[in-house]
C-alpha positions in Angstrom: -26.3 30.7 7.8 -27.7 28.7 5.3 -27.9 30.9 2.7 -24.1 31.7 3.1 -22.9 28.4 2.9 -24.7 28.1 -0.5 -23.5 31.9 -1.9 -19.4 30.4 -0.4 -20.0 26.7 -2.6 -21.3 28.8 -5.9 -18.3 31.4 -5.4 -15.9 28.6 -4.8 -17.0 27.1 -8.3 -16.5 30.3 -10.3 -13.6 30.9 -8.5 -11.8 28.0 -9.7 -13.5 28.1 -12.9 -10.9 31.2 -13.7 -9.3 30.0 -16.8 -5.5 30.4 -15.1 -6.6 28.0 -11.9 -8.2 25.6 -14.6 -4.9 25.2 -16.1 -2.6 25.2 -13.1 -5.4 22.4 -12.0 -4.9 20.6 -15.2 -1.1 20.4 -14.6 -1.2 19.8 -11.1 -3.8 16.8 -12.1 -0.9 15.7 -15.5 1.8 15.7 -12.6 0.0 14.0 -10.3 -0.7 10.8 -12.5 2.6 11.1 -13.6 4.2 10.2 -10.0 1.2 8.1 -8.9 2.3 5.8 -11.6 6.0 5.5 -10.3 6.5 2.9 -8.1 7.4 4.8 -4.7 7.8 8.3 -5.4 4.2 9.3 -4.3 2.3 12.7 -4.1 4.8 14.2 -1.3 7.9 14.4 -3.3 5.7 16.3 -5.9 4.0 18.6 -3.6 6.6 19.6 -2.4 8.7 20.0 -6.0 5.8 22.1 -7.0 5.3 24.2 -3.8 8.4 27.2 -4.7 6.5 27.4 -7.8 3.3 28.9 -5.9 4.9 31.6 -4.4 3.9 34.6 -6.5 0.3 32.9 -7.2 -3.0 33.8 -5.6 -3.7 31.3 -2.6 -6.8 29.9 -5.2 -5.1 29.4 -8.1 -2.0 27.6 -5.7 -4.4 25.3 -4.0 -5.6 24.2 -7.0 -2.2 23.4 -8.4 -1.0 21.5 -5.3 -4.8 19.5 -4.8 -4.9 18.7 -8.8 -1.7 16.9 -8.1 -2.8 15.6 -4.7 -5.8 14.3 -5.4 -4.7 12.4 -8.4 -1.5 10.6 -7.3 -4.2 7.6 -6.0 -5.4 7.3 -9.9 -2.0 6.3 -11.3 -1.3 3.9 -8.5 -3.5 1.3 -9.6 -2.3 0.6 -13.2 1.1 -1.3 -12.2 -0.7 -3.0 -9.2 -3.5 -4.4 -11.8 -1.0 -5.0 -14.5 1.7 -6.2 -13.3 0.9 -7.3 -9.3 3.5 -4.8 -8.4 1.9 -2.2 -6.5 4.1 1.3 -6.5 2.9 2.5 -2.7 1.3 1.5 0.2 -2.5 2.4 -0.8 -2.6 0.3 -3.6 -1.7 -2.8 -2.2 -5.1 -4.3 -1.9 -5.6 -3.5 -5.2 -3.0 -6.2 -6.4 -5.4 -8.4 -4.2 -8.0 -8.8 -7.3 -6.5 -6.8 -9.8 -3.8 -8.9 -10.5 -5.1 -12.1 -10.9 -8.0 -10.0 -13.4 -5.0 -8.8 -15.6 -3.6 -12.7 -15.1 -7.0 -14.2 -16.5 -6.8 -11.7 -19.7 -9.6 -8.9 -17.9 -7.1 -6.6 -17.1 -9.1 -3.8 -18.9 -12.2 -4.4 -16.9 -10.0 -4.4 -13.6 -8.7 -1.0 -14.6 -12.0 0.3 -15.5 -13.8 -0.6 -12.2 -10.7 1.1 -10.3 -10.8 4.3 -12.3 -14.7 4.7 -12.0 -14.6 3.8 -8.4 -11.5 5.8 -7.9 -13.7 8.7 -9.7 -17.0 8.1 -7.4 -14.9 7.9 -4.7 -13.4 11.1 -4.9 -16.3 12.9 -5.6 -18.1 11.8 -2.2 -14.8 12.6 -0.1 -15.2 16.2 -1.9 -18.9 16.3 -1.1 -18.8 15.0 2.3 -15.9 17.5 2.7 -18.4 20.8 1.5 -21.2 19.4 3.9 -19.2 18.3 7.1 -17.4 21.4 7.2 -19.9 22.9 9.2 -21.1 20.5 11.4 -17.3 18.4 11.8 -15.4 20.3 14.4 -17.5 19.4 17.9 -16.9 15.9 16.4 -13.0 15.4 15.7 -12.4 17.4 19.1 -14.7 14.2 20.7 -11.9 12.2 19.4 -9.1 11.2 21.6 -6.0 9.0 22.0 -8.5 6.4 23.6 -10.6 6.3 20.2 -7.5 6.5 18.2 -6.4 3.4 19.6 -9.4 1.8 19.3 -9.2 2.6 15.9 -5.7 1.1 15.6 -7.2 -2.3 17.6 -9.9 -2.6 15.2 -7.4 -2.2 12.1 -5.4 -4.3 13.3 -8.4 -7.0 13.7 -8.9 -7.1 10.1 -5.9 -9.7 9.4 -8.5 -12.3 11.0 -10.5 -11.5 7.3 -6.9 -10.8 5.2 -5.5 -14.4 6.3 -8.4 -16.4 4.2 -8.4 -19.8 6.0 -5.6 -19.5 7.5 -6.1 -17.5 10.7 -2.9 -18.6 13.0 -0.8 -17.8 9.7 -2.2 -14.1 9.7 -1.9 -13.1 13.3 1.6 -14.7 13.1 2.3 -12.2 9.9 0.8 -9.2 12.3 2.6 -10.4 14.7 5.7 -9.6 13.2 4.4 -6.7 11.2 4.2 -5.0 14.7 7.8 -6.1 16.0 9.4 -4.8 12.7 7.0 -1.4 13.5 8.8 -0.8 17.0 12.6 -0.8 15.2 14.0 1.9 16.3 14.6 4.8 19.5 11.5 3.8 21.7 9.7 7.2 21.9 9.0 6.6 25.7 12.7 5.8 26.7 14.8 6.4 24.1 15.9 2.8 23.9 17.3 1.3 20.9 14.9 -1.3 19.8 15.7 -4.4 17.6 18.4 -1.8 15.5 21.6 -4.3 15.0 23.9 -1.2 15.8 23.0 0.3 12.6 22.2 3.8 12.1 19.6 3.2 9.7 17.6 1.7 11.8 17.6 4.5 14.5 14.6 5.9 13.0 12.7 2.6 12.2 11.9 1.2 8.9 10.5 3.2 6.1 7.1 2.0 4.4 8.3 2.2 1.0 10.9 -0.2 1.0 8.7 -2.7 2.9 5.9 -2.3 0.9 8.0 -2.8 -2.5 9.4 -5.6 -1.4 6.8 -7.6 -0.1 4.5 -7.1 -3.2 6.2 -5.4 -6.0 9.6 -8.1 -5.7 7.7 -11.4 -5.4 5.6 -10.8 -8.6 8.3 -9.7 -10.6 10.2 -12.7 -9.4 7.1 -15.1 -10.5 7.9 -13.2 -14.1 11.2 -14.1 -14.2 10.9 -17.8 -13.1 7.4 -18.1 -15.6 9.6 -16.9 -18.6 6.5 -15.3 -19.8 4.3 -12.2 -20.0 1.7 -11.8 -17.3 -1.4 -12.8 -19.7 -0.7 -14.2 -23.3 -2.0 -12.3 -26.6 -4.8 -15.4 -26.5 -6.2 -14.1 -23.2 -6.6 -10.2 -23.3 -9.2 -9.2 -24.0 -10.5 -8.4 -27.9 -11.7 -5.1 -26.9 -10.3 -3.0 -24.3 -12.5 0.0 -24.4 -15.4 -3.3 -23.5 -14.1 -4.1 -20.4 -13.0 -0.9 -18.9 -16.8 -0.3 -20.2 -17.7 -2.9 -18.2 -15.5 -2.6 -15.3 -17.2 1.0 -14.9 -20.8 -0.8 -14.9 -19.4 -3.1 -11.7 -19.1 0.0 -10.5 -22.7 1.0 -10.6 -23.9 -2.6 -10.1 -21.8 -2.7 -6.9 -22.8 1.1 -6.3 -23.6 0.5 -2.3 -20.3 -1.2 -2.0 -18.6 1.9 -3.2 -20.8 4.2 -1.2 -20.0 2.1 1.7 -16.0 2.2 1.2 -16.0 5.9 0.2 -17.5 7.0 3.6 -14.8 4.6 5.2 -11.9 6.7 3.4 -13.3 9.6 3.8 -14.2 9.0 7.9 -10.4 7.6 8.4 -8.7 10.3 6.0 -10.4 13.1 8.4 -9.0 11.3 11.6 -5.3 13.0 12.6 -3.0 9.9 13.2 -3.8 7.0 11.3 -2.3 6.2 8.7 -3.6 6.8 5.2 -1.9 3.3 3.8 -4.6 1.5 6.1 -7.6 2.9 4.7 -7.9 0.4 1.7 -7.2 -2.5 3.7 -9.8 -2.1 6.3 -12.1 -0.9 3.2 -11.1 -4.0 1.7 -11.1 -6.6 5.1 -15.1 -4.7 5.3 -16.1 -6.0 1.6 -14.4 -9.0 2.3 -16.7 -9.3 5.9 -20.0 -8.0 4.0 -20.6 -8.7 0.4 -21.6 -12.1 -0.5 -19.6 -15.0 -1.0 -16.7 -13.0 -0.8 -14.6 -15.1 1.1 -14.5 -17.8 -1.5 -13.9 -15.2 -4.4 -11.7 -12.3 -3.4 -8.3 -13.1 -4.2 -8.9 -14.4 -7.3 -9.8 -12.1 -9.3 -13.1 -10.6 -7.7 -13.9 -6.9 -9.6 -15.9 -6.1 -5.7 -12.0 -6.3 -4.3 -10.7 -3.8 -6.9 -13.9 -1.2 -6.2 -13.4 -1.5 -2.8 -10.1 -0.6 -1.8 -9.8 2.2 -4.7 -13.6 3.9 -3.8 -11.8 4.5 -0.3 -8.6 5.0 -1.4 -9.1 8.1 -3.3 -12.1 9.4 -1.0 -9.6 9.6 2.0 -8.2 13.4 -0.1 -11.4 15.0 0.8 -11.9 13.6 4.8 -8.0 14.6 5.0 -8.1 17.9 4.4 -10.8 18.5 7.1 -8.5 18.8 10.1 -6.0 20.9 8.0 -8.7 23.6 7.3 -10.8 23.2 10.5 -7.8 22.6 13.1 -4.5 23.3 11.1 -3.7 19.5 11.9 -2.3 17.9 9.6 -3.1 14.0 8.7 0.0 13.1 6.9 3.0 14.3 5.0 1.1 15.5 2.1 -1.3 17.5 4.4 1.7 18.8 6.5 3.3 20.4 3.2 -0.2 22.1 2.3 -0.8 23.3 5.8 2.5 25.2 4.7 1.4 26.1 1.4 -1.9 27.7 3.6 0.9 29.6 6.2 2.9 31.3 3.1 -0.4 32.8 1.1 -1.8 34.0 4.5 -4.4 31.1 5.1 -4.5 30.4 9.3 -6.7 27.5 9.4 -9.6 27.8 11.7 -12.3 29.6 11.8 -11.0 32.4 9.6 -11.2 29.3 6.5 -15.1 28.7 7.5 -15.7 32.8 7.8 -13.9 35.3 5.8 -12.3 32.6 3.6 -15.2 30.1 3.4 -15.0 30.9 -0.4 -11.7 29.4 -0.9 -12.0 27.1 0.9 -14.7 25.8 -0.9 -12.5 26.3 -3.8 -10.4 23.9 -2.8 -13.6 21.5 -2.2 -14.2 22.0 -6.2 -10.6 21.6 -7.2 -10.6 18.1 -5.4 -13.8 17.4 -7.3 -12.8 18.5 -10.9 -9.6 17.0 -10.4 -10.9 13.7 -9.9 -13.2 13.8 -13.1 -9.9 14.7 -14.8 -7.6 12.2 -13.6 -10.2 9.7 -14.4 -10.7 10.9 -18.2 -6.9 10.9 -18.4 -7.3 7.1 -17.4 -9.3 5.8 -19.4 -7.9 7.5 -22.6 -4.8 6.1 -22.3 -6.4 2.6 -20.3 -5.8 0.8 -23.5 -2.4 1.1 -23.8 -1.7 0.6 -20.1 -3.8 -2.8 -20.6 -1.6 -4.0 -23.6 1.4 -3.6 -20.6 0.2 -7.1 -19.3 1.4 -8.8 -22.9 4.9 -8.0 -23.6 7.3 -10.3 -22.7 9.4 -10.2 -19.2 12.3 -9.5 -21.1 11.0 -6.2 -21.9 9.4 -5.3 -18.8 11.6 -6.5 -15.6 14.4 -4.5 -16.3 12.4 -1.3 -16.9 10.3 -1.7 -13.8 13.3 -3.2 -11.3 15.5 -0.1 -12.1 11.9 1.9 -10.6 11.4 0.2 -7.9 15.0 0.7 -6.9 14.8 4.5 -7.0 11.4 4.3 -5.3 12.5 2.1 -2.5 15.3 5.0 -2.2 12.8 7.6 -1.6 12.3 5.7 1.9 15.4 7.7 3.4 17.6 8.1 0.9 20.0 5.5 2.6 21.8 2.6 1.3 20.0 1.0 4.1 16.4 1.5 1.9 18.1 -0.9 -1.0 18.6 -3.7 1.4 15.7 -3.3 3.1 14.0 -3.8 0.1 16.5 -6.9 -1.0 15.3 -8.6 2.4 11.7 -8.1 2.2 11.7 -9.3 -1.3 13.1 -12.4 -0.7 11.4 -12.8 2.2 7.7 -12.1 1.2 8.7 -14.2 -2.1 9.1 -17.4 0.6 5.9 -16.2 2.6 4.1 -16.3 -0.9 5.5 -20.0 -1.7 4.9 -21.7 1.3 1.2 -20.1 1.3 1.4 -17.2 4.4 -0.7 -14.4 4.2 1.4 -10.8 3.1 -1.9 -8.3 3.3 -1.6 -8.8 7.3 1.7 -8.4 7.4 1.9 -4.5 6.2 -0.9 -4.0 8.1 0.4 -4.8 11.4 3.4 -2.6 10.3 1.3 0.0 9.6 -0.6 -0.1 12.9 1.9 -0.9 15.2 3.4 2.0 16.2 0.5 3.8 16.3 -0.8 1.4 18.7 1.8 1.5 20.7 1.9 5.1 20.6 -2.0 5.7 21.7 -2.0 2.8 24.6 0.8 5.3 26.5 -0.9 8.5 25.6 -4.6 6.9 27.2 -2.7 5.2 30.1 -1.2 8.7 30.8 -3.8 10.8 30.8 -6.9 8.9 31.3 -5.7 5.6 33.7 -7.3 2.6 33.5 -10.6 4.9 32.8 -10.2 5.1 28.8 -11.1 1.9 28.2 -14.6 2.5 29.6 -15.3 5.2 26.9 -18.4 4.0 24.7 -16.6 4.6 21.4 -13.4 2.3 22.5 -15.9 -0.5 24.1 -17.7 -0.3 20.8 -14.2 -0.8 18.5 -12.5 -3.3 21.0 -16.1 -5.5 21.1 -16.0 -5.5 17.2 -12.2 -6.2 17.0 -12.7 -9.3 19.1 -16.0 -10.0 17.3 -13.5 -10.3 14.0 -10.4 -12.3 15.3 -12.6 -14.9 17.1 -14.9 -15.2 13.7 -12.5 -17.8 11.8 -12.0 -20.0 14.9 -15.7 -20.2 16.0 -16.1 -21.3 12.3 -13.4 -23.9 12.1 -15.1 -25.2 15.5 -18.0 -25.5 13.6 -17.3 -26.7 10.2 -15.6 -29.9 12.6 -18.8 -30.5 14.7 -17.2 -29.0 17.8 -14.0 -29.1 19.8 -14.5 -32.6 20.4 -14.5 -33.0 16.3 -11.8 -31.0 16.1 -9.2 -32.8 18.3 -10.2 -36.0 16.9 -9.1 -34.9 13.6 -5.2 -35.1 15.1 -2.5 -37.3 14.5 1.0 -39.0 14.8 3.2 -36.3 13.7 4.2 -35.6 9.4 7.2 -33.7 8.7 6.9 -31.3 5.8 9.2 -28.8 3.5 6.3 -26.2 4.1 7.3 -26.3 7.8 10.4 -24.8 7.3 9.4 -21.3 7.0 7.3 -21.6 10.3 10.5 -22.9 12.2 12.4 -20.4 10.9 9.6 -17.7 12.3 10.0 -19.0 15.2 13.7 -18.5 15.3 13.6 -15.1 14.3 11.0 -14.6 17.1 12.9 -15.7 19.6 16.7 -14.2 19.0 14.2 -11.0 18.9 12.7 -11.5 22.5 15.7 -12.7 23.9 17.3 -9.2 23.2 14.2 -7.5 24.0 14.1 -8.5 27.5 17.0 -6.5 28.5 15.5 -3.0 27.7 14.0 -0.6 30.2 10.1 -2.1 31.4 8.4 0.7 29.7 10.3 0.0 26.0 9.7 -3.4 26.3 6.4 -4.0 27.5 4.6 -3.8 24.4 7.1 -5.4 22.1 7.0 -8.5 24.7 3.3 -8.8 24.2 3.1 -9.0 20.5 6.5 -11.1 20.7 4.5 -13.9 22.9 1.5 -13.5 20.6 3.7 -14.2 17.5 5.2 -17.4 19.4 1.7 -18.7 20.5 0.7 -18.4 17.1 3.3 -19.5 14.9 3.5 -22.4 17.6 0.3 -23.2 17.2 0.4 -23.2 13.5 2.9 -25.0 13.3 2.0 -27.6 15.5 -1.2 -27.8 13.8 0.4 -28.3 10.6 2.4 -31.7 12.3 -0.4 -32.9 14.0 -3.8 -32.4 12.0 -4.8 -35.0 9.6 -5.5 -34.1 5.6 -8.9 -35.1 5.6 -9.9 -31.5 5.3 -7.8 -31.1 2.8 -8.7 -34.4 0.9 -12.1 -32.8 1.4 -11.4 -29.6 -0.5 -9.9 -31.3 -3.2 -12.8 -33.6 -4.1 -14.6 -30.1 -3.9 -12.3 -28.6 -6.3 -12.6 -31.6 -8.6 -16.0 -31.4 -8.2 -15.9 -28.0 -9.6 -17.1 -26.5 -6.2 -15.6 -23.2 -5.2 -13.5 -23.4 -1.6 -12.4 -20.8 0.6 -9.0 -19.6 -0.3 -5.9 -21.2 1.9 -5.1 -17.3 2.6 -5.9 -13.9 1.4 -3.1 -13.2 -1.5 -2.4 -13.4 -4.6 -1.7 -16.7 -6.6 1.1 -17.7 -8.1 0.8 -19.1 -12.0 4.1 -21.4 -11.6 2.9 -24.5 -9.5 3.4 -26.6 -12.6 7.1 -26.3 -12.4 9.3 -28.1 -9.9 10.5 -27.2 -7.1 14.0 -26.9 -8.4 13.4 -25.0 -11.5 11.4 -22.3 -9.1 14.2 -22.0 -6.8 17.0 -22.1 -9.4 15.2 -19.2 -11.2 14.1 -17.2 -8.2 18.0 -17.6 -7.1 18.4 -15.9 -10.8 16.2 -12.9 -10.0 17.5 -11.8 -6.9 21.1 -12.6 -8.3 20.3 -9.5 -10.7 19.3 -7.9 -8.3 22.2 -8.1 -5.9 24.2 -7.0 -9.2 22.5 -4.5 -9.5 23.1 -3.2 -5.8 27.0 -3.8 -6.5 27.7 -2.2 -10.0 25.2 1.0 -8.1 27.8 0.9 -5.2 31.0 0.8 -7.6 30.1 3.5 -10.3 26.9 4.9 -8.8 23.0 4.6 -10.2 22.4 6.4 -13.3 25.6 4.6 -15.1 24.3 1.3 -13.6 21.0 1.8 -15.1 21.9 1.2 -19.0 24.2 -1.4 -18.0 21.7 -3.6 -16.2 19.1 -3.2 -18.7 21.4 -4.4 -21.3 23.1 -7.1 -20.3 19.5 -8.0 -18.9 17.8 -8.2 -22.2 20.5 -10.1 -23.8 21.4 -12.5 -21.4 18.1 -13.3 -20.5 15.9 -13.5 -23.3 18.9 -12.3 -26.3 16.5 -9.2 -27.0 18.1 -7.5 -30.2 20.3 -4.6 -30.2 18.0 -2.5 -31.8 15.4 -3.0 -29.2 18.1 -3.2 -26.6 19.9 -0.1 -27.2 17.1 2.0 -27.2 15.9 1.4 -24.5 18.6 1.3 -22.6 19.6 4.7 -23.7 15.9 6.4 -22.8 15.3 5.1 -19.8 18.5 6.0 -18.8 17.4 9.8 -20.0 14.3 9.8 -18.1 15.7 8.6 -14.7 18.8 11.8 -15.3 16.2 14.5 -16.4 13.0 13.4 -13.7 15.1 11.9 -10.8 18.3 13.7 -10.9 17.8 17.6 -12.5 13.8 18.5 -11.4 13.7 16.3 -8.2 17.2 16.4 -7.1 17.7 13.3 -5.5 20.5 13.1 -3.4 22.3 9.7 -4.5 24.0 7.3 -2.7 28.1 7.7 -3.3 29.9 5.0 -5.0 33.5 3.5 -4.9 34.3 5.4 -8.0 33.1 8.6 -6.6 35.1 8.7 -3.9 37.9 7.7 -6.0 37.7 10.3 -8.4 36.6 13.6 -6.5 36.3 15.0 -10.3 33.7 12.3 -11.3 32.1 12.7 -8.2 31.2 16.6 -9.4 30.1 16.0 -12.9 28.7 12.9 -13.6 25.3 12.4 -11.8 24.9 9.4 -9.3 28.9 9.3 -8.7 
């Protein structure tokens, strides 16, 4: 057995070692950096664009097209995350975390080198734990149940106890409500209309993109508008950019257990049908952030272990994913679900025909994942430089570019109007949530998780009783999930010599700006559960648990806020001007404008999402693609009086790339417009209309 296990992994290699599948790999690898770097777009949209092209291709040479581009959307996501704070998807979220702040402090080259070499060693173990747990991984994923599924989901969800910094109340307040906005939508138990405002939209929940884009990608860009600057100034990059992505790739060997550690937690969740894949780096991360010393006082702000972390598991999750695809024909996620199709149309059944009579291609497709990640990574690094160099040109020059992005990648949600003012809301929203200094991470990750939660805890009442929570795996996850969200309070207890210490350290009650947004939680909180008690008991039950929880908490926090004396604070500023490192407030990236008022922060920010809102109003009169040059040029000239000759040009290409990408090879449907409808002729010929 052995023996032809060994005889399928050499013929796999030759196989795909065919010059033809080499260079349908290579292009599938070019295409999938390509949309990895887009903000939003994301490997489905081009797996499926490139699937009709595979029809007259061998089912080799096709798998290595469609895996080159799968496996490689992960490397492009980190370069606007790192340079710019505005992460493009979901997975590369936590990157931002550490990356950001890097770029901020002129080591944006280093950042990007750690993330492309642990992107790379990542990889490479998901595609080597693939070709050895092929064998052996069936009896285990059919021990896995809804019970363990939602014990998985428990145990993510635990992780906003380590995403929330010092700031634990503020976190599980953020999850909180993470999980209410997860639950929009038909209840898939009853059918009830949950939280949707009588809005069709909303029938189907709330898409990840827009969320995700708004609550990072917005409130960084907004911070570049209101700094008037470029993210790092030419005095802070660094003098050699092929240095520090040299030395960001030797973190990645010094750190070399870390991103061993956060590969085999990609690769272990990527192989598990039904969670999520835009969890994966933030339970990687929350784990560094639990293990590696000093870690919570340093990650955050600019920590390279943060950056290694989320991006070793990150792109080892390809490999773990395409075990139940091959072994079970279940797919893990949209990506997977188009390739189990791809498998169906060139005569592939997954099961145990891929481990017998196949076993050769499908340890092809083990080597494709492999090779392409040792070329997505070269690919990087060539062009790292350049991408580096991003970080010092001027907002002028950058906002309008990436804003007109993020708007068709927050479309790609559903292709909705509703997608654009999703992602309006959630900017402005996450933009106050940065400001007044409450955790994001724990926010998308209680969206994430909710409705999977929800959606196990019925499945293991239903078939298993009250039994499934007696199952060793689950005891073992719900233990370590409690173990994590009672770890900051038992430390707070003893950092004030007790609970006695503790509720001596309270006082006549201070009224504070920063209390504001908590009040205004709690208002949202409650017009929510009012409406919420109405539905049908089994639609509501879970929604009225994580309501209370986000009342007790933001209560709590808020009360603690009133009540509790400054003396710790007063005690972390003589730390700070001591030149002693504290724990961060909470987990999240800093902002660079404290030094400016108040009113210069909100006058500007008020600016920001004023273009934007013009933005959404010229689209809805005379349609995208006409809005785009518009927008950029009265952008550059209002803002910053960019010349024409810059202006123009711009103006002019972008709007060329977003008609020849967006509109003739993907085919986006566009949202209608005023004029349009108008003019039926318009509406026919010019794209967008």
């Amino acid at each position: 057995m052995t023996a032809d296990w060994l005889n399928a992994l050499g013929g796999g290699l030759f196989i795909i070692l065919e010059p033809h599948r080499l260079a349908l790999l290579w292009g599938g690898v070019l295409c999938g950096l390509a949309l990895g770097i887009l903000p939003g777009i994301g490997g489905v949209a081009g797996t499926a664009l490139l699937l009709p092209f595979t029809y007259s291709m061998d089912p080799a040479a096709a798998m290595a097209l469609l895996l080159g581009l799968a496996a490689t959307t992960t490397h492009g996501d980190p370069i606007s995350a790192i340079v710019l704070g505005a992460p493009g998807h979901a997975a590369s979220a936590a990157t931002a975390l550490d990356g950001y702040p890097m770029t901020k402090r002129g080591e944006g080259a280093r950042a990007l080198g750690a993330a492309y070499m642990s992107a790379l060693m990542g990889g490479l173990f998901g595609a080597a734990l693939m070709a050895v747990a092929l064998p052996l991984v069936r009896p285990l994923i059919l021990f896995i149940g809804s019970p363990e599924l939602l014990g998985l989901a428990v145990f993510g969800i635990s992780m906003v106890s380590v995403l929330s910094g010092n700031a634990p109340l503020r976190g599980l307040t953020a999850a909180c409500f993470g999980m209410m906005l997860s639950m929009i939508g038909s209840d898939p138990q009853t059918g009830t209309l949950r939280w949707t405002l009588d809005s069709l939209y909303l029938w189907e929940g709330l898409p990840l993109v827009p969320l995700t884009l708004g609550v990072f990608a917005l409130p960084e860009l907004c911070d570049l508008l209101v700094g008037r600057t470029a993210v790092v100034g030419q005095g802070k990059i660094e003098k050699n950019n092929w240095q520090g992505l040299w030395q960001g790739s030797v973190d990645c060997f010094v750190h070399w257990w870390l991103n061993i550690r956060c590969a085999w937690i990609g690769s272990v969740i990527g192989a598990i049908p039904g969670i999520s894949a835009s969890v994966i780096d933030w339970i990687s991360y929350g784990h560094a952030l639990k293990t590696e010393k000093g870690a919570q006082l340093t990650f955050g702000q600019g920590d390279v272990r943060g950056v290694i972390a989320a991006e070793s598991a990150t792109c080892s999750r390809e490999g773990g994913a395409l075990i139940p695809t091959i072994v079970f024909g279940v797919p893990g996620s949209a990506g997977m679900a188009i390739l189990l199709g791809a498998f169906l149309m060139h005569g592939l059944v997954p099961g145990p025909d891929m481990l017998t009579k196949n076993l050769s291609i499908t340890y092809s497709m083990v080597w494709s994942i492999a090779i392409a990640n040792i070329l997505g990574s070269g690919l990087c690094y060539i062009f790292s430089s350049q991408f580096a160099k991003l970080a010092t040109l001027r907002y002028s020059l950058i906002l309008p570019v990436v804003l007109c992005m993020v708007y068709i990648g927050a479309f790609e949600g559903k292709r909705q109007w509703g997608d654009l003012y999703a992602l309006m809301f959630f900017g402005i929203f996450a933009w106050g949530m940065k400001h007044f200094k409450w955790p994001r991470p724990p926010m998308v990750l209680g969206f994430i998780l909710g409705a999977v939660l929800e959606r196990y805890m019925f499945i293991s009442i239903q078939r298993y009783g009250a039994e499934w929570m007696l199952r060793p795996l689950v005891m073992v996850m719900f233990a370590a999930s409690l173990l994590s969200v009672l770890g900051p309070f038992l430390k707070d207890v003893k950092a004030h010599g007790g609970v006695k210490g503790m509720m001596a350290d309270f006082h006549a009650p201070r009224f504070k700006a920063s209390q504001i947004f908590p009040a205004f939680l709690l208002v949202i909180f409650g017009v929510m559960m009012s409406e919420a008690v109405r539905w049908n008991f089994y639609a509501k039950i879970i929604p009225m648990i994580v309501g209370s929880g986000a009342i007790l908490f933001c209560s709590l926090s808020l009360l603690t806020d009133l009540f509790k004396s400054d003396s710790i604070a007063a005690a972390k500023a003589a730390a700070a001007a001591r030149g002693e490192v504290e724990e961060k407030i909470h987990m999240d990236i800093g902002t660079n404008i404290s030094h400016m008022t108040n009113r210069e922060i909100i006058t500007r920010g008020a600016i920001f999402f004023g273009w934007m809102g013009s933005f959404l109003v010229s689209m809805s009169l005379i349609g995208l693609i006409p809005t785009v040059p518009i927008f950029i040029i009265c952008f550059m000239r209002v803002e910053a009086r960019e010349p024409w000759k810059i202006v123009l040009p711009m103006a002019f290409f972008m709007c060329l790339f977003i008609y020849a990408l967006f509109d003739q090879l993907l085919t986006i449907p566009w949202p209608g417009s005023v004029l349009g409808d108008a003019v039926p002729w318009l509406k026919e010929h010019v794209p967008s209309m």
